[in-house]
PyMOL CGO cylinders between C-alpha atoms (Angstrom):
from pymol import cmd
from pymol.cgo import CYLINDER

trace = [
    CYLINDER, 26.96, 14.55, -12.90, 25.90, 11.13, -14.32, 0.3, 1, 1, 1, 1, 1, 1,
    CYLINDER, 25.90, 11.13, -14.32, 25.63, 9.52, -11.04, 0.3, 1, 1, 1, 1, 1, 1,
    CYLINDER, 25.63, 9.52, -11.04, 24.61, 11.96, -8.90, 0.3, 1, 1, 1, 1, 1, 1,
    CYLINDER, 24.61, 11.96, -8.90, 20.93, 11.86, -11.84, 0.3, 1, 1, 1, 1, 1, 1,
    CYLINDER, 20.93, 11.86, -11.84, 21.13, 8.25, -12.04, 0.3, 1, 1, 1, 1, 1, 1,
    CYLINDER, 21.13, 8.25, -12.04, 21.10, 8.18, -8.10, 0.3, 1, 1, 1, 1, 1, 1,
    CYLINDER, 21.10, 8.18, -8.10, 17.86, 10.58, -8.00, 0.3, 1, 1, 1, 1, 1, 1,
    CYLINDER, 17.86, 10.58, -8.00, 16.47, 8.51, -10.91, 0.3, 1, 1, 1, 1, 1, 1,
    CYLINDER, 16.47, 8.51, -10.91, 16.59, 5.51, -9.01, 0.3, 1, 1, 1, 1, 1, 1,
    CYLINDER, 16.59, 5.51, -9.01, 15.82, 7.25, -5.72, 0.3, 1, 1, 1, 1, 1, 1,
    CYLINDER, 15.82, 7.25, -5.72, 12.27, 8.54, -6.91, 0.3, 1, 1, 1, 1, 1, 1,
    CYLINDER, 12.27, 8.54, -6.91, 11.88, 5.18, -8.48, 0.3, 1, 1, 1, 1, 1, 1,
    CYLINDER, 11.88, 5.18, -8.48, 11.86, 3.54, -5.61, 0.3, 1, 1, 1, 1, 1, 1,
    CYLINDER, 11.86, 3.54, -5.61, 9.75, 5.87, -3.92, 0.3, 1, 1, 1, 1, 1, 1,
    CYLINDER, 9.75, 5.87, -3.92, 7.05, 5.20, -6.36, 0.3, 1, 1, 1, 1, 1, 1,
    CYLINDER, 7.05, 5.20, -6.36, 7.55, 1.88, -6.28, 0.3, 1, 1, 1, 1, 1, 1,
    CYLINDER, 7.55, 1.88, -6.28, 6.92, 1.80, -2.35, 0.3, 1, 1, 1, 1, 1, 1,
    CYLINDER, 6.92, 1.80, -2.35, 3.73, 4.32, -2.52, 0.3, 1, 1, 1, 1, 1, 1,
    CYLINDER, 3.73, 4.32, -2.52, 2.42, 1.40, -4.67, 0.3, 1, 1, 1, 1, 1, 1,
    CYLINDER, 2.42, 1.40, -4.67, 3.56, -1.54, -2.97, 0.3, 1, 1, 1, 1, 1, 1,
    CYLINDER, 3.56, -1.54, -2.97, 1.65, 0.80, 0.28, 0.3, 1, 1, 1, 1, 1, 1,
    CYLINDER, 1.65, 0.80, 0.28, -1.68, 1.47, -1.49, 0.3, 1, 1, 1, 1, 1, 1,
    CYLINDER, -1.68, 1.47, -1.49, -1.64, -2.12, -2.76, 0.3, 1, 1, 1, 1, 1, 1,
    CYLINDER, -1.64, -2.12, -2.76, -0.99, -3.86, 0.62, 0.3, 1, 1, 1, 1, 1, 1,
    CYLINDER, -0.99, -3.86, 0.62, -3.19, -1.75, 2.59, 0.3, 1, 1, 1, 1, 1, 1,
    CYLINDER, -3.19, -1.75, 2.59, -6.45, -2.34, 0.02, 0.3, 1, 1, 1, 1, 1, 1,
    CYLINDER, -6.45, -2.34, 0.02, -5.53, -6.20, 0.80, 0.3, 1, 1, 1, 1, 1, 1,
    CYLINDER, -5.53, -6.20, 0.80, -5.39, -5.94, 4.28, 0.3, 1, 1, 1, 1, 1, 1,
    CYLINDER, -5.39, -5.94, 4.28, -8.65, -3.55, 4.55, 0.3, 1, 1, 1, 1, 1, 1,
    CYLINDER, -8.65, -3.55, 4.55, -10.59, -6.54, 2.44, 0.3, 1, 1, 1, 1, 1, 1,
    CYLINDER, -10.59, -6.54, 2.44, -9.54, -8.99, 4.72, 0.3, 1, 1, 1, 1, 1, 1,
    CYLINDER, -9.54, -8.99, 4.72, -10.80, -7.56, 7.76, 0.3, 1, 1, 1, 1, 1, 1,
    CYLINDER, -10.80, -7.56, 7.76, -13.67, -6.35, 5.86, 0.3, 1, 1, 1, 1, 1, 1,
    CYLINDER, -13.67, -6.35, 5.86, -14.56, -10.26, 4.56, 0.3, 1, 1, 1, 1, 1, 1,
    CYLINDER, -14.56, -10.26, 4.56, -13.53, -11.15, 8.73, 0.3, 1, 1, 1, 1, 1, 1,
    CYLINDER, -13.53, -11.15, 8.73, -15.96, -9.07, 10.20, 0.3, 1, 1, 1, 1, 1, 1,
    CYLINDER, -15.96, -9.07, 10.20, -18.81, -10.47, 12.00, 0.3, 1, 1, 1, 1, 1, 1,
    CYLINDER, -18.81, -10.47, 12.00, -22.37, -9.28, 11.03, 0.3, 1, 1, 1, 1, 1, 1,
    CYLINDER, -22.37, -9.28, 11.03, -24.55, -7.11, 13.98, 0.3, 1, 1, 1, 1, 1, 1,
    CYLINDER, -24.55, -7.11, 13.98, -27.04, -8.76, 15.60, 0.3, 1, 1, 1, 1, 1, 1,
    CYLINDER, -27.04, -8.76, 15.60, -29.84, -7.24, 16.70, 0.3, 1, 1, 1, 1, 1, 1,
    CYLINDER, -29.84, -7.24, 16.70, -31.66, -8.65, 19.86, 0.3, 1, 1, 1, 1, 1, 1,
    CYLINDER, -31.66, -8.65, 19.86, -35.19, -8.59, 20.54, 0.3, 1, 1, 1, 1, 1, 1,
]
cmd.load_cgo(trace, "trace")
């Protein structure tokens, strides 16, 4: 009984963990390319 809520404990732990390791890595890479981009020019 013990282990079999410890494993779920540790299972949706880790999912949350992940979901904010995700968010986290993929606002970093979004500035990056964001700061990277070249500016439009316009020609006359």
């Amino acid at each position: 009984m013990w282990v079999a809520l410890g494993s779920v404990v540790v299972l949706i732990a880790a999912l949350v963990y992940g979901s904010l390791r995700w968010r986290t890595a993929t606002k970093v890479m979004l500035s990056r390319l964001e700061a990277a981009r070249l500016p439009i020019e316009v020609k006359n």
